[in-house]
ZAPA-608260 format. One line per 10 residues: number of its first residue (from 1); their letters; for each residue x, z negated, y negated of N, C-alpha, C. Coordinates in Angstrom, 1 decimal, padded with zeros to 4 digits. Last residue first. Example, Ala and Ser with C-alpha at 12.3 -4.5 7.8 and 13.67 -1.06 7.14 Angstrom:
BEGIN
2) SA) 012.8:-007.1:002.2:013.7:-007.1:001.1:012.9:-007.9:000.0 | 013.2:-007.8:005.7:012.3:-007.8:004.5:013.2:-007.8:003.3
***
This chain:
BEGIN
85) XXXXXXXXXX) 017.3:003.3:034.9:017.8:002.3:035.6:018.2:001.1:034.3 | 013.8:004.7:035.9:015.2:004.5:034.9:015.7:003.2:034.8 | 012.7:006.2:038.3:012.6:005.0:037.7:013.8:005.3:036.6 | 010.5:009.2:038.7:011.9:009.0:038.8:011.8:007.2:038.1 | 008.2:011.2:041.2:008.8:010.1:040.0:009.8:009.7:040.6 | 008.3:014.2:041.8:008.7:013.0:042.5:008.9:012.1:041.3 | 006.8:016.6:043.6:006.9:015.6:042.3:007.2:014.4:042.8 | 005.1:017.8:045.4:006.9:018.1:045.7:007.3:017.2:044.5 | 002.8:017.5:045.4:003.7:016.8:046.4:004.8:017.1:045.9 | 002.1:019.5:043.7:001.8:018.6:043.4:002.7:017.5:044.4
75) XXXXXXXXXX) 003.0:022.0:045.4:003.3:021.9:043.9:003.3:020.4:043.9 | 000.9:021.6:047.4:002.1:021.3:048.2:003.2:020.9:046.6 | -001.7:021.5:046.3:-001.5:020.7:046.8:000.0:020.4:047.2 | -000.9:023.4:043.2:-001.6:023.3:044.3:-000.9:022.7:045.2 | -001.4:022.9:039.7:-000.9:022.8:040.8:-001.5:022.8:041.9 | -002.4:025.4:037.4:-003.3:024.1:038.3:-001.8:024.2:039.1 | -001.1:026.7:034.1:-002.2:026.9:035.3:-002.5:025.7:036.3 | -000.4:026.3:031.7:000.3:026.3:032.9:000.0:025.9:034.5 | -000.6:026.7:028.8:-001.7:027.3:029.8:-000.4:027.2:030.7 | 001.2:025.8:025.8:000.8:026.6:026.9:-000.1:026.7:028.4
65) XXXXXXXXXX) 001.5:025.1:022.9:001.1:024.5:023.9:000.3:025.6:025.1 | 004.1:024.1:020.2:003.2:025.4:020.9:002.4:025.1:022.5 | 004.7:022.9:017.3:004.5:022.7:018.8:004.1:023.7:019.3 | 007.3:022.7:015.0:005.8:023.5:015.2:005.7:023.6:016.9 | 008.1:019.7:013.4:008.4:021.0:014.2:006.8:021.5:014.1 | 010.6:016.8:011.7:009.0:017.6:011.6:009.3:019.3:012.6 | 013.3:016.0:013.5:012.7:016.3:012.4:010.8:016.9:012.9 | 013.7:013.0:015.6:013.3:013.7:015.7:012.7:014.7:014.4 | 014.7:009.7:015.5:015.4:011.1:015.4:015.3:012.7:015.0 | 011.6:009.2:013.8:012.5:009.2:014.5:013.5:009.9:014.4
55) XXXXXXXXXX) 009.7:012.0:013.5:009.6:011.0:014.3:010.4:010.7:015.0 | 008.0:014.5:011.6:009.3:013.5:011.8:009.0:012.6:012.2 | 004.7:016.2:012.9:005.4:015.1:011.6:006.8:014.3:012.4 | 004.3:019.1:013.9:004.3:017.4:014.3:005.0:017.2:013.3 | 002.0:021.7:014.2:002.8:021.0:013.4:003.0:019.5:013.9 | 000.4:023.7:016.8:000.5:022.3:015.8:001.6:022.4:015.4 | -001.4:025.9:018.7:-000.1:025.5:017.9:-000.5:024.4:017.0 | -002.4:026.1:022.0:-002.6:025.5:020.9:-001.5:025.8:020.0 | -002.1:028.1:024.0:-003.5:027.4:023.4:-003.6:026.7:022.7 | -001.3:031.2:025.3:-000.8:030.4:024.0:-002.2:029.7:024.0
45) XXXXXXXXXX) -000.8:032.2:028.8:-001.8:031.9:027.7:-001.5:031.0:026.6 | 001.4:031.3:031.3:000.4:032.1:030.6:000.2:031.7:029.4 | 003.4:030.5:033.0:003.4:029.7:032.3:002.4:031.5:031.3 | 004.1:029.8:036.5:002.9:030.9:035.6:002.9:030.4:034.5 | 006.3:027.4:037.2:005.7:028.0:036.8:004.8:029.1:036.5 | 008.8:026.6:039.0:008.9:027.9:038.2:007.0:027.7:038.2 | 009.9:023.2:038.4:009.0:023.9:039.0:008.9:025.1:038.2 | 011.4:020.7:037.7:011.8:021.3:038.8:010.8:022.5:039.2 | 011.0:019.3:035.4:009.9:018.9:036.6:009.9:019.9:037.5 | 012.5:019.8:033.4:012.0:018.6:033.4:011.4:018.5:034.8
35) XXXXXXXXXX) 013.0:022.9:034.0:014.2:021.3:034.1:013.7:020.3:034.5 | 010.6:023.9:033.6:011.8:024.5:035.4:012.7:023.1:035.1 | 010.0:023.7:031.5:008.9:023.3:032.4:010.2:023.0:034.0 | 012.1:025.3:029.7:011.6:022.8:029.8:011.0:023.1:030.7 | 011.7:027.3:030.5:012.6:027.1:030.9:012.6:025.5:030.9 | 009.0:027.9:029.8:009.3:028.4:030.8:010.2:027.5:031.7 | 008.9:027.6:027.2:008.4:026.5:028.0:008.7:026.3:029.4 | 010.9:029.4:026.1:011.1:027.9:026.4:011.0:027.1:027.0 | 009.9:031.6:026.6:010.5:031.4:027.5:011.2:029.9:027.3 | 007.4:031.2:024.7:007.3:031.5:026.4:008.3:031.2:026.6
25) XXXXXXXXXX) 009.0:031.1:021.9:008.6:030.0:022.5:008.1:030.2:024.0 | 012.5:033.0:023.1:010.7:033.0:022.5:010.1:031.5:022.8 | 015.3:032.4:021.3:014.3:031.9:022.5:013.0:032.0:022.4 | 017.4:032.3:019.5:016.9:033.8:020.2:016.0:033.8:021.3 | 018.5:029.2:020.5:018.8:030.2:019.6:017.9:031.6:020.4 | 016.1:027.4:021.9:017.1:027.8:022.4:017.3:029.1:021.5 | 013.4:025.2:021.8:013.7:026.7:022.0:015.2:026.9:021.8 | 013.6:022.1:023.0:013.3:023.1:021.6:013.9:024.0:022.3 | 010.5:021.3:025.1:011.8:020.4:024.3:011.6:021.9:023.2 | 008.5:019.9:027.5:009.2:021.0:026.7:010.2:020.3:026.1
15) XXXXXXXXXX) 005.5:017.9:028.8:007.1:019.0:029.6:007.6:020.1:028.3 | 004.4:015.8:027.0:004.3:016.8:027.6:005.9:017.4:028.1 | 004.7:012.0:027.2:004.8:013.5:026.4:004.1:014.8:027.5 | 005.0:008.8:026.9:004.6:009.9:027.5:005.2:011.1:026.6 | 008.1:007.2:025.9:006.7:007.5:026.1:006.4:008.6:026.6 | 010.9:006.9:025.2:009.9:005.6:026.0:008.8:005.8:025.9 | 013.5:009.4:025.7:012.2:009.0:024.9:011.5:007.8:025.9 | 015.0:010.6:027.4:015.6:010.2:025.7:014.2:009.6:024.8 | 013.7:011.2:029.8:014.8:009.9:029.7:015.4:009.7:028.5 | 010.5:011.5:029.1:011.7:011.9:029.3:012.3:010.8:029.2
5) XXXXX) 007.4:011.2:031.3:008.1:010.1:030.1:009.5:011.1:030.8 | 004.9:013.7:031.1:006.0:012.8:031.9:007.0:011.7:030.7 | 001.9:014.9:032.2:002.2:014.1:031.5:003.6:013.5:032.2 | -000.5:017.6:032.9:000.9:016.7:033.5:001.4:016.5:032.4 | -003.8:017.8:033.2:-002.8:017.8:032.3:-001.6:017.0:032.9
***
């Protein structure tokens, strides 16, 4: 499981954000996976849906959590943590 702290938030998370007017949830993850962490992806298989409770700035949503298959060795290198300044 890849896990990243975004720069608008001070904790972990997963790689996504919100769908984009007329945006299937696939091609959202698709597209938070390619910003947040520079990488296209196989973004397959629906495996979870949730509801999250308001948090914050943040209203109540419906999560969707995708199958984004294994990194391989060179994938995994090319990650680069980031410090915040």
């Amino acid at each position: 499981m890849l896990l990243v702290v975004p720069g608008y938030k001070p904790f972990l998370d997963i790689p996504g954000g919100i769908a984009d007017a007329d945006e299937s949830p696939l091609a959202a993850c698709w597209r938070e996976v390619r910003e947040e962490i520079g990488l296209d992806l196989p973004i397959t298989r629906l495996l979870l849906v949730d509801w999250i409770p308001a948090h914050g700035v943040w209203p109540d949503g419906i999560m969707f959590i995708f199958d984004g298959g294994q990194l391989d060795e060179d994938q995994a290198a090319a990650l680069m943590p980031t410090t915040r300044s």
